[in-house]
N, C-alpha and C positions, 0 to 999 in steps of 0.2 A: 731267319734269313740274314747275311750278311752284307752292311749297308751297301749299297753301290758306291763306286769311285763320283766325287765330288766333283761337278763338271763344271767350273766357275761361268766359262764364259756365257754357258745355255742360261744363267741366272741374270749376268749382266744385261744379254739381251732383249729382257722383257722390259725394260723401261723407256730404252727409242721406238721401240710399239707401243706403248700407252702412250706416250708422248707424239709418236705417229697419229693416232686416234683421237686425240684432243683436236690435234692440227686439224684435222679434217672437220672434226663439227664446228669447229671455228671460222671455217672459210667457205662453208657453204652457203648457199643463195641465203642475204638478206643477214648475214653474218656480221660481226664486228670487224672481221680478217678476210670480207671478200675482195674488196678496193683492191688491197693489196695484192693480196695471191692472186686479181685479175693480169695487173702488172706484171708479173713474172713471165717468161718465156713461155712456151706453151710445153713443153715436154716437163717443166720443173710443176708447175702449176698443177698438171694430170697426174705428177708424183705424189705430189700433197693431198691432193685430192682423190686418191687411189687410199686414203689410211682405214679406210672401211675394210682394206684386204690385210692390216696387221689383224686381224680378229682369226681366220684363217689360218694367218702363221701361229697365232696360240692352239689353234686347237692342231696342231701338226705336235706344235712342243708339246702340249700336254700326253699324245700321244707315246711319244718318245721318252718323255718323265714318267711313265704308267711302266713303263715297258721295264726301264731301266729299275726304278723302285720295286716292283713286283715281280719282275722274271723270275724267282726261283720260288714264290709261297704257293704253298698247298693249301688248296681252296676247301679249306673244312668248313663247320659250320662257324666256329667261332671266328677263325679270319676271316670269312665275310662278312663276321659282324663287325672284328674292329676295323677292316676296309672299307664298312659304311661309314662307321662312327666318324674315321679319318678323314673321309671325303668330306663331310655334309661339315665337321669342324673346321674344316681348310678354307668353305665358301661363303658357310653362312652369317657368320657372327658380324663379319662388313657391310654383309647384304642386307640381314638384318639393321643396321644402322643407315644404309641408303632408304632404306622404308620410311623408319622415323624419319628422316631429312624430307622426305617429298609429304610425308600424310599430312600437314597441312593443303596442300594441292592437291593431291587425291580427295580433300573432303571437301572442297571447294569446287570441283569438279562434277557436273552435272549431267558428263554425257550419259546418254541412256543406256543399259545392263551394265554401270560402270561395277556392279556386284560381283557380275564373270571376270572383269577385267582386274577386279581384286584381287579374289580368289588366284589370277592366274599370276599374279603378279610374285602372291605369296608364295606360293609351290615351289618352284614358278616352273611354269608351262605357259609362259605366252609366247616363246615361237610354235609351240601346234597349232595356236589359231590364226595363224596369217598375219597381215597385216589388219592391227588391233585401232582406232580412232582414238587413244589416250597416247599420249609421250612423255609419260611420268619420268621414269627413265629408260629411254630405247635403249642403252647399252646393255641392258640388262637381260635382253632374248639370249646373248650368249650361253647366259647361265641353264637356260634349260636343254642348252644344246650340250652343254659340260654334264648335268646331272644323266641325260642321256648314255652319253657316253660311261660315264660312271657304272652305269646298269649292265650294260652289255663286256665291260673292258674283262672279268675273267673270263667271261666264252672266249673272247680273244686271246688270252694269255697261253690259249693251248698250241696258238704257231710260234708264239715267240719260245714256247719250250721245247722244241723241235726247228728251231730256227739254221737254216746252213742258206750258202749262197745261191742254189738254184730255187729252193723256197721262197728264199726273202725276193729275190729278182722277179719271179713271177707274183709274189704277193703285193710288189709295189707297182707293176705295169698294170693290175688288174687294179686297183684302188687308182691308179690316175684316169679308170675309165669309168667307173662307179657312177660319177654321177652322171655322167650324159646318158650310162646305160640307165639311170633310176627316171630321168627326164625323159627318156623314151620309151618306157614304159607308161608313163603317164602318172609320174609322180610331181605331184606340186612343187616349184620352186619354193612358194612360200612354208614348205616342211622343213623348215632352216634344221633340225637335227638328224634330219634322215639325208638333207643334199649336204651336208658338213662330216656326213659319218665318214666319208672318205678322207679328210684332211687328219681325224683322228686315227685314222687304219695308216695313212702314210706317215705318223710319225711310231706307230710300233716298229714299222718296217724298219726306218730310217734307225732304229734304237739297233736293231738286230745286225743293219749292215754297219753301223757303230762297233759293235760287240767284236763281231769278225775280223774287222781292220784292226781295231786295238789288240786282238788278242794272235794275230799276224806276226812271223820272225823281224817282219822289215815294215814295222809300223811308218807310216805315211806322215809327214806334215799335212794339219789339217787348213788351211791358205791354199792348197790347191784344188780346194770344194769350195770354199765360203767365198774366195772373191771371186770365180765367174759363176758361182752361184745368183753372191748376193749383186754380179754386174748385169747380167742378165735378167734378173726381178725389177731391177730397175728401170732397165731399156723396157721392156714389155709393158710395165706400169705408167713411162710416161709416153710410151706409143703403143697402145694400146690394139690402132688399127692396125698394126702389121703381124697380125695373127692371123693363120688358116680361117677361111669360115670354116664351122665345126668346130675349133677351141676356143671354149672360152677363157676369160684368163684366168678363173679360179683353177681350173684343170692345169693349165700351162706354168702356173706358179707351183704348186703343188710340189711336183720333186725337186725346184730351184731353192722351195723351205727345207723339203731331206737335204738336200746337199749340203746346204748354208748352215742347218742345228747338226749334220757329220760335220763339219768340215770344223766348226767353233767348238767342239768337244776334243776335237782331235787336237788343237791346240796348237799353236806356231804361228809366227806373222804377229803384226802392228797390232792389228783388230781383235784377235783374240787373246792378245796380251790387254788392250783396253779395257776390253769388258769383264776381266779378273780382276782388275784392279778391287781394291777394298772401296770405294767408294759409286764404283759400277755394281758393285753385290749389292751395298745397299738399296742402291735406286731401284734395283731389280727387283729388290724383298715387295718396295712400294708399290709395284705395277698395279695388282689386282685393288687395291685401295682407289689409285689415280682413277682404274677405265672404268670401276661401279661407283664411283662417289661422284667424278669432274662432272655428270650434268646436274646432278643436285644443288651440289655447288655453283653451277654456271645462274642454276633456277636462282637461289638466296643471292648473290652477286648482285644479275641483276633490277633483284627487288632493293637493295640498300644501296645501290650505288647509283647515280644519275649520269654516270660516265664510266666505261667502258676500257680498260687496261690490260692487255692479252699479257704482258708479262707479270704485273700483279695478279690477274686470275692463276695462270701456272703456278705462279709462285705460293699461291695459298694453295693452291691444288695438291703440290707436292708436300708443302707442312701441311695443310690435316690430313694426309694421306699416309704423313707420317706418325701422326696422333695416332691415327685409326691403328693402323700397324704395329703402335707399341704397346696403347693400351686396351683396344681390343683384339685385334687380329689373335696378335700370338699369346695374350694370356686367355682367351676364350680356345682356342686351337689347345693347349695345353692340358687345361682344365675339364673339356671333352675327350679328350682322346685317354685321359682318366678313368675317365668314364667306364669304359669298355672294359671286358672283364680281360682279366691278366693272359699273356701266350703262357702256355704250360710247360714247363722243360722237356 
């Protein structure tokens, strides 16, 4: 298969969402950075503290990064081998390193069946079991919602190979309903991969109406998606009440993330000239280091320090995010994806 075009700006993007996401467990109740973010205006405050909804816009991109990478491979048996091997290299080798960093505190840790919560930790499957009484590392339920997805992503790969614009239009109206339809059926909130599977369905979509535009006689500047995209995500995020009863804002955000990851691939404007720059790639390489490592790290912090430094903590957060990244991330990602037995000509 022939690599896809190289979309800078969808890479730069992931680093003001982990860095979103820090902010937020920073300033929540009883926080180092609540004082503060109390002080702030009330719409700016609700923004900051809205960064639990960059986890959502990752699983939108990763949708659209699935879409885009894999649109054309034939699901034989061997490429779904090395499309495991590729996934589980991609997630694990950091994760694996966030383990080590907390088993100190997991063995020091006495709540009761803390054995299941092991177990789920390591798999990891601890978003299927709801809300868990350990907080080893909470950020880490995403990952079972990624592996998820991982499972299910070739059944999907068969709209995006048939993708044209009355498909994709109705396959993104139906995924911005998905989850209230799954909630009204009487599916638990707390099945974070089954009420998330829609954010991953709206970023295939969003790849396909990508595909179309770009491959269009009179391609588009992409700036006139991403900024009332990303102006709109905003306004909703720090007014949160001035939404329909009936939407919640995960739904209502949902194609404001399509438009924002079309509109930053499509390319044009200040913003998506930023987030190409050579030094927005790298922060972005960082992301997945920063949002599974930063509470571990937050954990060790606060054990050696007797005071409290939100821009020292970032600042170590991003260097060994970037340790992680160099010498494990990508020579474990290398060294696996080795592994896997060779594509055949």
């Amino acid at each position: 298969m022939p690599a896809p075009d190289f979309l800078p700006a969808v890479t730069g993007c992931r680093f003001p969402l982990a860095l979103w996401v820090i902010l937020h467990h920073l300033t929540g109740p009883g926080q180092a950075l609540e004082p503060a973010a109390l002080a702030l205006p009330h719409g700016l405050y609700s923004l900051i503290r809205a960064g639990y909804m960059a986890v959502a816009t990752f699983f939108v991109l990763s949708g659209f990064v699935f879409a885009r990478t894999y649109a054309r491979t034939q699901w034989t048996g061997g490429n779904l081998l090395r499309y495991g091997v590729a996934r589980l290299a991609r997630i694990y080798p950091v994760y694996l390193l966030s383990l080590a960093m907390v088993a100190p505190i997991i063995l020091a840790d006495r709540t009761p069946g803390r054995g299941l919560f092991v177990g789920a930790y390591v798999l990891p499957l601890q978003a299927w079991l709801g809300p868990i009484p350990v907080n080893w590392n909470t950020p880490a339920w995403a990952l079972s919602c990624e592996m998820f997805f991982y499972l299910i992503f070739p059944l999907a790969a068969v709209f995006v190979a048939r993708a044209n614009w009355r498909n994709t239009l109705i396959g993104a109206a139906a995924v911005c309903c998905l989850t209230r339809a799954l909630l009204a059926l009487g599916v638990s909130d707390n099945l974070k991969p089954l009420i998330h599977l829609a954010d991953f369905l709206m970023g295939i979509a969003a790849a396909c109406a990508y595909d179309l535009l770009a491959r269009s006689p009179r391609r588009p500047a992409g700036w006139w998606l991403y900024l009332p995209g990303c102006a709109l995500a905003a306004a909703v995020l720090a007014y949160p009440g001035l939404l329909p009863r009936g939407i919640d804002l995960n739904t209502a955000l949902r194609p404001l993330n399509a438009a924002a990851l079309i509109g930053l691939s499509l390319g044009g404007g200040f913003l998506a000239r930023a987030l190409s720059t050579g030094a927005a790639l790298y922060l972005g390489k960082l992301s997945y280091a920063m949002y599974i490592l930063h509470v571990p790290i937050l954990w060790w912090y606060l054990r050696w320090s007797h005071s409290f430094s939100a821009p020292l903590y970032i600042a170590a957060v991003i260097a060994i995010s970037a340790l992680a990244y160099g010498l494990v991330e990508e020579p474990a990602n290398r060294y696996l994806r080795g592994l896997a037995p060779k594509r055949r000509p």
